[in-house]
C-alpha positions in Angstrom: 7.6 23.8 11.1 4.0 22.7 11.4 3.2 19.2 12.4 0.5 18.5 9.9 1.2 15.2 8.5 -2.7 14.3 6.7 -5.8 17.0 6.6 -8.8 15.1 7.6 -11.1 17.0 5.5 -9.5 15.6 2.6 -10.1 12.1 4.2 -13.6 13.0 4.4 -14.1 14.4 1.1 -12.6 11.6 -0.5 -14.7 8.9 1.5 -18.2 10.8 1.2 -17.9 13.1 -1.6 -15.8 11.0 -3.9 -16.4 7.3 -2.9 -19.9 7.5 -0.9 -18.7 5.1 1.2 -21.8 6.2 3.2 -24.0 3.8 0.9 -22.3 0.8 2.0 -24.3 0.7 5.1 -27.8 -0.5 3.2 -25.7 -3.8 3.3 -26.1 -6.3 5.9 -22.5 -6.6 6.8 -22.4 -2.8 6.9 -25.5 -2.2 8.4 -24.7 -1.8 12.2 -22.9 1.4 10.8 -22.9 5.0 9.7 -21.4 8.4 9.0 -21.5 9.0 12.3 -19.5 5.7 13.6 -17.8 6.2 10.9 -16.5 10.0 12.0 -16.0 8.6 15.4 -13.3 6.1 13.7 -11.5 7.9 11.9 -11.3 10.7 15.1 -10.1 8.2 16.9 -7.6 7.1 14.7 -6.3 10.8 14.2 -5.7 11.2 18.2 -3.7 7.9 18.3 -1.5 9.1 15.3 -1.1 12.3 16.5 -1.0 11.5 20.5 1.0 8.3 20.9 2.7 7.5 16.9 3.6 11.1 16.0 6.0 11.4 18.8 7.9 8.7 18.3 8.7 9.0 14.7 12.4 10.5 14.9 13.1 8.5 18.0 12.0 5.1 16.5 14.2 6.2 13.6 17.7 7.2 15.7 17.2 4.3 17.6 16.3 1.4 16.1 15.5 -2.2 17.0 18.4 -4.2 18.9 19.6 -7.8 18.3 20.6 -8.9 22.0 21.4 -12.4 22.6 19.4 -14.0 20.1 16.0 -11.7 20.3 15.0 -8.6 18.9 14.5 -5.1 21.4 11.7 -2.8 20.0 10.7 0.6 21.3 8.3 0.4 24.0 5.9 2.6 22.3 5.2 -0.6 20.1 3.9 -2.2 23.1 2.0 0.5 24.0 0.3 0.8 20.1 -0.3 -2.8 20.0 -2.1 -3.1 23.6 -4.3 0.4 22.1 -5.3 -1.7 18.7 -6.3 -4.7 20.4 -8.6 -2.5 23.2 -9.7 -0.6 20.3 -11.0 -3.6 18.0 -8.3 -2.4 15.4 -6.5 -5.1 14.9 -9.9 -7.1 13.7 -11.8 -4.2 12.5 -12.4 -5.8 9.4 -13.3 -9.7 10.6 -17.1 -10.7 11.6 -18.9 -10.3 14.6 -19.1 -13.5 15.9 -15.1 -13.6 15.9 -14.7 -10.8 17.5 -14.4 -7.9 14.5 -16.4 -5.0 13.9 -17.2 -5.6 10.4 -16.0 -2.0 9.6 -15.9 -1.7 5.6 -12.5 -2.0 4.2 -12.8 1.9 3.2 -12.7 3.3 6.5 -9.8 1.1 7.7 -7.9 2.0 4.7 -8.2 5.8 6.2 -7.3 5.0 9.3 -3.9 2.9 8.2 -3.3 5.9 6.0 -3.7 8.1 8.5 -0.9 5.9 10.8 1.3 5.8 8.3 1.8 9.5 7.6 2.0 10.0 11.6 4.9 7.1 11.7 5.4 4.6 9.2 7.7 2.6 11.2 5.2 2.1 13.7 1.9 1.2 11.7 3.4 -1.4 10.3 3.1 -4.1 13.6 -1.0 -4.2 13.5 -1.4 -4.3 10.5 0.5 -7.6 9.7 -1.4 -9.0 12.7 -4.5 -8.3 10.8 -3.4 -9.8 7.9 -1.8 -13.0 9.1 -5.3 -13.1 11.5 -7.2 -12.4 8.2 -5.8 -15.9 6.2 -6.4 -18.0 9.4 -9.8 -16.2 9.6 -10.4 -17.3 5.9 -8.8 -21.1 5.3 -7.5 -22.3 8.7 -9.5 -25.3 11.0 -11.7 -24.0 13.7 -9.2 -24.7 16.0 -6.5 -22.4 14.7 -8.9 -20.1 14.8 -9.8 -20.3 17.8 -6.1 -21.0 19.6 -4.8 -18.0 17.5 -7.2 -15.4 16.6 -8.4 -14.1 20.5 -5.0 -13.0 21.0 -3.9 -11.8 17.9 -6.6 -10.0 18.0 -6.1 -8.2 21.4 -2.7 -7.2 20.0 -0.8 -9.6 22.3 0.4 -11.8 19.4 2.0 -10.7 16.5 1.2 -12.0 12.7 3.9 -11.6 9.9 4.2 -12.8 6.5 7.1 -15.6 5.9 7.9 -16.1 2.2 11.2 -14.8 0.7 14.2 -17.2 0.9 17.8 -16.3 0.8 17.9 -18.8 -2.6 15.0 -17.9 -3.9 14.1 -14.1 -3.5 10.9 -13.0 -5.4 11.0 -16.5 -6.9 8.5 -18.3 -4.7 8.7 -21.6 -7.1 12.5 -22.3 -5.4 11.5 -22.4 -1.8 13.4 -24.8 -0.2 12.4 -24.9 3.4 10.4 -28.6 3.6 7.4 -29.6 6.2 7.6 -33.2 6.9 4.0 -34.6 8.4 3.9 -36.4 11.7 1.3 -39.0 13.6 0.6 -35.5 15.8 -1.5 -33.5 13.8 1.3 -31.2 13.1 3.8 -31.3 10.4 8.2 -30.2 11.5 9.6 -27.5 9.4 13.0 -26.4 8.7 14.3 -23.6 6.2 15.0 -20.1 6.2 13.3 -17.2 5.9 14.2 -13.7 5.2 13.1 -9.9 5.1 10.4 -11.1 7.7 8.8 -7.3 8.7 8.6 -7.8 12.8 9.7 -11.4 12.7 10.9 -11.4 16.2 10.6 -8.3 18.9 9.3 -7.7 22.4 6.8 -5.5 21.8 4.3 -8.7 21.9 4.3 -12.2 23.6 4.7 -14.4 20.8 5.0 -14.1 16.8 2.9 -16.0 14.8 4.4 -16.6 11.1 2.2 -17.3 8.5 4.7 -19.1 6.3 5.1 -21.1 2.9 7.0 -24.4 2.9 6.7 -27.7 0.6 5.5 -30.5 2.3 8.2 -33.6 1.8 6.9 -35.3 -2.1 5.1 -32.1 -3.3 5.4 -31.0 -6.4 7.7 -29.4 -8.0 7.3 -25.4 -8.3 4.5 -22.9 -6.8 2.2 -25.8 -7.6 3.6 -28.2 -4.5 3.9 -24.9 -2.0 1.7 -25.2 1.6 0.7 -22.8 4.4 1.7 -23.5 7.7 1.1 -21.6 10.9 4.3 -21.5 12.9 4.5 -19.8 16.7 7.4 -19.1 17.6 5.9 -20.0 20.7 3.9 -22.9 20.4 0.6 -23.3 23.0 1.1 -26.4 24.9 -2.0 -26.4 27.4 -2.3 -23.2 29.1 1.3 -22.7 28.4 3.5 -21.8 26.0 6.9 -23.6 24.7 9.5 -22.4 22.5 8.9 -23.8 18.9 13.0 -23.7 17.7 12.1 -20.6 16.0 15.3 -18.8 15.9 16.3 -15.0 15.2 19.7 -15.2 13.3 20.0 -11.7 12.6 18.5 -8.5 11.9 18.7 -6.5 8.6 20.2 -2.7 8.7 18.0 -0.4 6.3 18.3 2.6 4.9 14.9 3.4 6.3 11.6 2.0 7.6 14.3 1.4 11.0 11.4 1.3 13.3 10.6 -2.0 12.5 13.0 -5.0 12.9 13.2 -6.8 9.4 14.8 -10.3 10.7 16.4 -13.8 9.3 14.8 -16.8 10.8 15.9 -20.2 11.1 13.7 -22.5 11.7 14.1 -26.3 12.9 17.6 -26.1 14.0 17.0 -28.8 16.7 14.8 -30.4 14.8 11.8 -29.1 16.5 9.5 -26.5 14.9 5.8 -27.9 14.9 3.9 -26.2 11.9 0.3 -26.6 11.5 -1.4 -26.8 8.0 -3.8 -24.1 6.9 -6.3 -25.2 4.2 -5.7 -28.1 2.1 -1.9 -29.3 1.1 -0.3 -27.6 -2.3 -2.5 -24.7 -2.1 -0.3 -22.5 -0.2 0.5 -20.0 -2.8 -3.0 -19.1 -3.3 -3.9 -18.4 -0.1 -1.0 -16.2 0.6 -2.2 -14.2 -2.5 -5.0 -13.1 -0.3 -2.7 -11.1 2.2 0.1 -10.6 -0.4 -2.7 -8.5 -2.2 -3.8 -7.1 0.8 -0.4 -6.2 1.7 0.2 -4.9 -1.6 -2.3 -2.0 -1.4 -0.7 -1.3 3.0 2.3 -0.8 1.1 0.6 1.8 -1.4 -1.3 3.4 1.7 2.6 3.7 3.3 3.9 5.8 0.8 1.3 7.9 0.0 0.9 8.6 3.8 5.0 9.3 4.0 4.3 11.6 0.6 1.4 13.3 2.2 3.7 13.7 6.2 6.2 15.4 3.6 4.1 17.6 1.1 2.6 19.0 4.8 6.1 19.7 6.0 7.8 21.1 2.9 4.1 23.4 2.2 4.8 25.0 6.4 8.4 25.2 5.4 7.3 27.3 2.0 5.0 29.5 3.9 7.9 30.4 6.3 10.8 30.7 4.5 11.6 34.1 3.2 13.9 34.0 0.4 14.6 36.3 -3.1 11.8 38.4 -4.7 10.0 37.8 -7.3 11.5 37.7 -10.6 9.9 41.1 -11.7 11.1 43.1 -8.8 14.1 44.2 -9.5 14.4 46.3 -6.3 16.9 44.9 -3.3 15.5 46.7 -1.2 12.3 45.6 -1.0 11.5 42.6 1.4 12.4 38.8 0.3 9.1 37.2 0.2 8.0 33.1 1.1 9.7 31.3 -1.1 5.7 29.5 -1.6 5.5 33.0 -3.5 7.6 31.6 -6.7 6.6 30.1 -9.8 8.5 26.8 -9.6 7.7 26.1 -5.6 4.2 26.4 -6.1 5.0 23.4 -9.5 6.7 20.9 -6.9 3.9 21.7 -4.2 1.0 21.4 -6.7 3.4 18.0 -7.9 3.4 16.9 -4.6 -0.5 17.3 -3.8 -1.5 16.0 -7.3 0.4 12.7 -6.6 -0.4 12.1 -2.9 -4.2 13.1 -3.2 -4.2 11.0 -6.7 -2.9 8.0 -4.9 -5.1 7.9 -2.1 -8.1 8.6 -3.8 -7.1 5.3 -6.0 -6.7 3.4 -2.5 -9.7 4.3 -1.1 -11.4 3.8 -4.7 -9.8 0.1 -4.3 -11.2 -0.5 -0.8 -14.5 0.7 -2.0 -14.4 -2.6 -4.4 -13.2 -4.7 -1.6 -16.3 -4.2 0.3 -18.4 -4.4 -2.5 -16.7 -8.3 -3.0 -17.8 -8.9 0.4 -21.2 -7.8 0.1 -22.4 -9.1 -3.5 -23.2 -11.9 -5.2 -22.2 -13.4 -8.5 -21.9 -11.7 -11.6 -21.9 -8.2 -9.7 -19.3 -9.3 -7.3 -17.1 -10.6 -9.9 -16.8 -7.8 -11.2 -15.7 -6.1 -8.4 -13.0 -8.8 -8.1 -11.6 -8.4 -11.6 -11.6 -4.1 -11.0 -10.0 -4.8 -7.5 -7.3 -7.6 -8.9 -6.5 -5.2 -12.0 -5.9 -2.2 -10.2 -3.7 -3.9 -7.0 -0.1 -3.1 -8.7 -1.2 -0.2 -9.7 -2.0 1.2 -6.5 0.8 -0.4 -5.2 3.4 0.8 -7.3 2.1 4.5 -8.4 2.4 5.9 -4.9 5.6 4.0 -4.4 7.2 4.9 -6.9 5.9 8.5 -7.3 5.5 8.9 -3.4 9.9 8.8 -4.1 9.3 11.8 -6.5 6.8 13.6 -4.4 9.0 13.5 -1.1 12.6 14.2 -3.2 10.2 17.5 -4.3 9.6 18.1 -0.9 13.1 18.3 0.1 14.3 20.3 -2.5 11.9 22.9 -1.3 13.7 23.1 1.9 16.8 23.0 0.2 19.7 22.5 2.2 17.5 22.2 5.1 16.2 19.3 3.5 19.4 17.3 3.6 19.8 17.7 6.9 18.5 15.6 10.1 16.9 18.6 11.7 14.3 18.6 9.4 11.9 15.4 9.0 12.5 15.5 4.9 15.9 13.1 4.9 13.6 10.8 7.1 11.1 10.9 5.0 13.2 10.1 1.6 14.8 7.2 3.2 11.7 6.0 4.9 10.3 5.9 1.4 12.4 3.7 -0.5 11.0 0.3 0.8 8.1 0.6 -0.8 8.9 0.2 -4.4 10.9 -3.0 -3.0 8.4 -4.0 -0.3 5.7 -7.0 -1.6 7.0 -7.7 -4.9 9.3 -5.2 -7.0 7.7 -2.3 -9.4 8.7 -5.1 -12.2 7.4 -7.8 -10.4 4.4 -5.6 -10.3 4.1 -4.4 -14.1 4.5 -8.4 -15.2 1.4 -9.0 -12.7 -0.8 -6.1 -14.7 0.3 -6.8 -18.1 1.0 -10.5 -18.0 -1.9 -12.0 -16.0 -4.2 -8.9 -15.0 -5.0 -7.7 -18.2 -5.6 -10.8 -20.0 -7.4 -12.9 -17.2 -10.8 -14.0 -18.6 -10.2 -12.1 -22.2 -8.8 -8.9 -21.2 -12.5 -9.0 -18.8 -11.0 -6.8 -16.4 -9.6 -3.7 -18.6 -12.6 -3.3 -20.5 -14.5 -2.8 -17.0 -11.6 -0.4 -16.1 -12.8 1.6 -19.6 -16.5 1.3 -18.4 -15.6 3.0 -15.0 -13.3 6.2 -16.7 -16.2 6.2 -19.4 -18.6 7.0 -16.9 -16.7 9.4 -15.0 -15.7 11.2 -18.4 -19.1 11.3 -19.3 -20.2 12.6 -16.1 -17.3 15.4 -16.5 -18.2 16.3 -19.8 -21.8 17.5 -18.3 -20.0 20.5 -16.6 -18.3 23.2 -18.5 -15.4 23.6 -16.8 -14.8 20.1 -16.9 -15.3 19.4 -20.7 -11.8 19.5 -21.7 -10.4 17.5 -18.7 -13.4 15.2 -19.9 -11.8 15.3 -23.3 -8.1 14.7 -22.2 -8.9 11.7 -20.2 -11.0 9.6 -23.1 -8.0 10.2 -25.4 -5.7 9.1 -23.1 -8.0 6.2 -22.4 -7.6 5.6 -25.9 -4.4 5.6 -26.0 -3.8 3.1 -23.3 -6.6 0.7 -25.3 -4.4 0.6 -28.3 -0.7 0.3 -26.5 -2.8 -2.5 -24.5 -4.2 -4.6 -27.6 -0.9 -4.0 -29.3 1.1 -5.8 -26.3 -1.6 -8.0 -26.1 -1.4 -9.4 -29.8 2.0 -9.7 -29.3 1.5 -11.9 -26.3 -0.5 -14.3 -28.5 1.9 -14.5 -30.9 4.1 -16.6 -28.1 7.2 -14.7 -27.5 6.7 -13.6 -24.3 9.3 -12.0 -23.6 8.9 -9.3 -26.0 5.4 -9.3 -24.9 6.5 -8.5 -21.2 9.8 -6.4 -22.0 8.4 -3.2 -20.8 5.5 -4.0 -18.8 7.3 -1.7 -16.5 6.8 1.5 -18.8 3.4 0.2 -19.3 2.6 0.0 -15.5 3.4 3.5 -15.6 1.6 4.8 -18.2 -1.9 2.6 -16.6 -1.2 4.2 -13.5 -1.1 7.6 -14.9 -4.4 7.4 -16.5 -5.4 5.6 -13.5 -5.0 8.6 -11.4 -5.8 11.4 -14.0 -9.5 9.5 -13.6 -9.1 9.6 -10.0 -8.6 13.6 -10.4 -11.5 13.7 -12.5 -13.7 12.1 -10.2 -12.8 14.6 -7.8 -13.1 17.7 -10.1 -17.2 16.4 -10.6 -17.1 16.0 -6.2 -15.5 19.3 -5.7 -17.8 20.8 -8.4 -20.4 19.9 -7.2 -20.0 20.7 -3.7 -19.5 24.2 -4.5 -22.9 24.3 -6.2 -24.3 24.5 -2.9 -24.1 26.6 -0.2 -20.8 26.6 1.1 -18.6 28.2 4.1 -15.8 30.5 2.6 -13.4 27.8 4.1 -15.0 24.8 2.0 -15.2 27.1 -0.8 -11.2 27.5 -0.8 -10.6 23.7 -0.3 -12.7 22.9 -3.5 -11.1 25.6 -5.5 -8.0 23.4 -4.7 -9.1 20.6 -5.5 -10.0 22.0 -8.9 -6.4 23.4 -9.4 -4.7 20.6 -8.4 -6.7 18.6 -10.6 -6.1 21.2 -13.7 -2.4 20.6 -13.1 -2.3 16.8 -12.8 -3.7 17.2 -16.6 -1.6 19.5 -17.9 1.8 18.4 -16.4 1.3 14.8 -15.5 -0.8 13.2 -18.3 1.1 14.1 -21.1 3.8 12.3 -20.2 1.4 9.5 -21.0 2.2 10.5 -24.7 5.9 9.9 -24.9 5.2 6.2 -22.9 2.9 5.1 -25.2 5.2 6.0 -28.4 8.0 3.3 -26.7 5.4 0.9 -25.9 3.9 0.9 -29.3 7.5 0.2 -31.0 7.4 -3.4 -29.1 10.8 -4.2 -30.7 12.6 -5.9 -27.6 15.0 -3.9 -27.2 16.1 -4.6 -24.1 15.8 -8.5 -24.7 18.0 -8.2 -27.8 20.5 -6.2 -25.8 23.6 -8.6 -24.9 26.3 -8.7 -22.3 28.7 -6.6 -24.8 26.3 -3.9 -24.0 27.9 -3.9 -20.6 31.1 -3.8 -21.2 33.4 -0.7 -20.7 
């Protein structure tokens, strides 16, 4: 079975042809690059997937992380990976120069971490936290936090993770419990629990650096009286390091996603755990939007990359597998013929490209509005905030929860193969099923879009969604074969306009339940249309690429591209039909429905 896990020509047609990413450089931030860095990136990050993460993926899998006398034993590999991110300038790719970044556009690290992903999930994880915890000290904390913690988080030597979720509280952030109590010292002392902490304690590093929520003692009540703290594990005392009564209680045992210890702290058991405050008291919650959002489009990039590792192993396994002949042959003794040959294995392939290439094309399309935040000013850059804040859950959840789809395709290519351990499919299913879970729940997720997203600042952000597919469409409807793709999209677009200012009347009205009953279904139906533009944009790239002169290779890519884009409209977006017919009913079902329902 071929190794393949992501083709780097779709990488690059999706970054230059689709997102001209290549026009970000006439920005000062951006400036010190181009096409030609940029290729030299995301080469590099190919050979570390391929040469040092690819290798590891089914050992990291068979033998996960071990909890040995209090502390958490990793595969040396991660080591290894976080020593090569913090040589390479990974870890703070994205931070300024005079920190110690590279100032690479949020585009191109968005490749890369998609690119690490696919090659071993488990494993991309570790930097990537680092650079997200480095990112919110980068951001709101003192100039000395930054400068005690950055330089080495940087280099890969100290881990960053996120520390939110309670064993009380879950998802529900306003029931925190663990408390911060100030002292004379500078510092405030902590104690709590955390749990589900993603590399909360391992030896692949020298310390662990949680970025953590806690209520300082008198806040108030809620997500209004939440802080940040900065809490080592290790705590630098000097030149040395002492142990900050940070404890490892336990570790979690997944399903998937083993690579990667997923840990219950305890912290101030002996009354010792020094935090430090980031930013100003009670404003906790908003600062840790910064990497939850962040986070939320890593997990997106996850499972599209574990979707894309699994489309490229079930399309080898097609090619190979001899099986039947076609339904019109009726003659046994002619040869069986690759099973890639049949009408139905060439729908889940085409099913499986359409939502993996859909998905990361949305990603990137996301990153490409991050770095346009960073680089404008006023009313231009808040509009690339409101685009970028809109389409988060959706590009969190649509790969997640169709990246599930996509890989369960996959396996049932291989059939019973599939199931089995010898093949990487069963890995991949199980590997998958965080993400849905992973930074806030698919609900969690539709209640964000339909409940804050789309109403923020008068429903602001969806009609500059519309503006974006109405350019696109109108660019599509300039090329023939185009026209009626152009034409699907603005009625679906349509569609999702009236199921939106239906909902959204209802919300006015005050019962908000009802309002947010099925935000769910109507996540799904905005991501659909979400991608089916996505597709579009790529049917105008691949269009016009092929306008020009091209090699008979390129030629066959872009003829690709076109069918896969043909069959994302006419199997995918008409599901978009039967969504909207529930969401435009808006009769609470599901609120009215009582415990009795339940009963057997």
């Amino acid at each position: 079975m071929s190794d393949t896990f992501v083709s780097l020509r779709n990488i690059r047609f999706l970054l230059y042809n689709v997102h001209d990413v290549e026009t970000l450089v006439r920005y000062p931030r951006f400036e010190d690059h181009d096409r030609d860095t940029f290729d030299m990136v995301l080469d590099t990050a190919f050979r570390v997937a391929r040469e040092l993460l690819r290798p590891k993926l089914r050992e990291m899998d068979q033998q996960p992380p071990e909890y040995v006398d209090g502390r958490v034993k990793v595969n040396p590999v991660v080591r290894e990976f976080m020593a090569e991110c913090g040589e390479g300038g990974w870890i703070g790719a994205a931070a300024p120069l005079d920190l110690g970044g590279q100032q690479l556009p949020q585009s191109i690290i968005a490749a890369c971490v998609f690119t690490w992903a696919a090659a071993n999930y488990s494993a991309s994880v570790y930097p990537m936290l680092t650079a997200g915890a480095a990112h919110l000290i980068e951001s709101f904390g003192s100039a000395e936090l930054q400068e005690q913690y950055l330089p080495r988080m940087y280099a890969g030597k100290w881990q960053g993770t996120m520390a939110l979720t309670e064993p009380q509280a879950g998802s529900s952030l306003a029931d925190i419990v663990t408390a911060a109590e100030p002292t004379n010292e500078g510092y405030f002392k902590v104690r709590g629990q955390k749990i589900f902490i993603s590399a909360g304690d391992h030896d692949g590093v020298d310390n662990v650096v949680h970025l953590m929520l806690a209520k300082i003692k008198g806040a108030p009540a809620g997500v209004k009286g939440i802080s940040l703290f900065v809490v080592p594990r290790m705590r630098p005392e000097g030149k040395d390091l002492a142990f900050n009564d940070v404890n490892t209680a336990g570790v979690f045992h997944k399903l998937g996603y083993r690579g990667c210890p997923i840990t219950h702290l305890s912290f101030g058991e002996n009354e010792d755990c020094r935090a430090w405050l980031v930013g100003e008291p009670h404003k906790g919650l908003s600062y840790m939007f910064q990497m939850m959002n962040n986070a939320r489009i890593e997990v997106g990039l996850g499972a599209a990359a574990i979707a894309s590792a699994a489309y490229y192993a079930s399309l080898a396994y097609a090619q190979e597998r001899p099986q039947g002949r076609r339904l019109a042959d009726k003659e046994p003794s002619q040869p069986q013929v690759p099973i890639i040959e049949h009408a139905d294995v060439k729908r889940m392939l085409l099913l499986q490209r359409a939502i993996v290439e859909g998905a990361v094309s949305l990603l990137l399309q996301c990153g490409r509005y991050s770095d346009l935040v960073e680089v404008t000013e006023g009313e231009e850059k808040g509009r690339y905030s409101l685009l970028l804040d809109l389409l988060t859950p959706i590009a969190k959840s649509y790969p997640s929860e169709m990246g599930i789809i996509s890989v369960s395709q996959g396996l049932q290519i291989l059939g019973g193969y599939g199931y089995c351990d010898e093949f990487p499919l069963e890995q991949f299913y199980r590997d998958m099923r965080i993400h849905p879970i992973h930074e806030g729940t698919t609900g969690i997720q539709g209640i964000d879009l339909l409940g804050r997203k789309v109403v923020i600042k008068d429903g602001a952000a969806f009609t500059l969604f519309v503006k974006e597919v109405t350019e696109t469409i109108r660019a599509a409807s300039g090329v023939d074969s185009l026209r009626a793709y152009a034409e699907r999209l603005e009625q679906a677009t349509q569609i999702l306009t009236r199921v939106t200012e239906q909902l959204v009347t209802l919300g006015r009205q005050g019962n908000r339940e009802r309002f947010l009953a099925d935000a769910t279904l109507y996540l799904e139906l905005f991501g659909i249309v979400a991608i089916a533009w996505q597709w579009l944009k790529q049917g105008v790239a691949a269009l016009k690429a092929l306008a020009g002169k091209v090699s008979q290779e390129e030629a066959a890519f872009y003829a690709g591209k076109h069918a896969t884009m043909q069959f994302f409209f006419h199997y995918e977006l008409p599901k978009s039909e039967g969504l909207s017919r529930r969401l435009l009913e808006a009769d609470g079902f599901t609120v009215q429905a009582t415990l009795a329902t339940f009963s057997d």
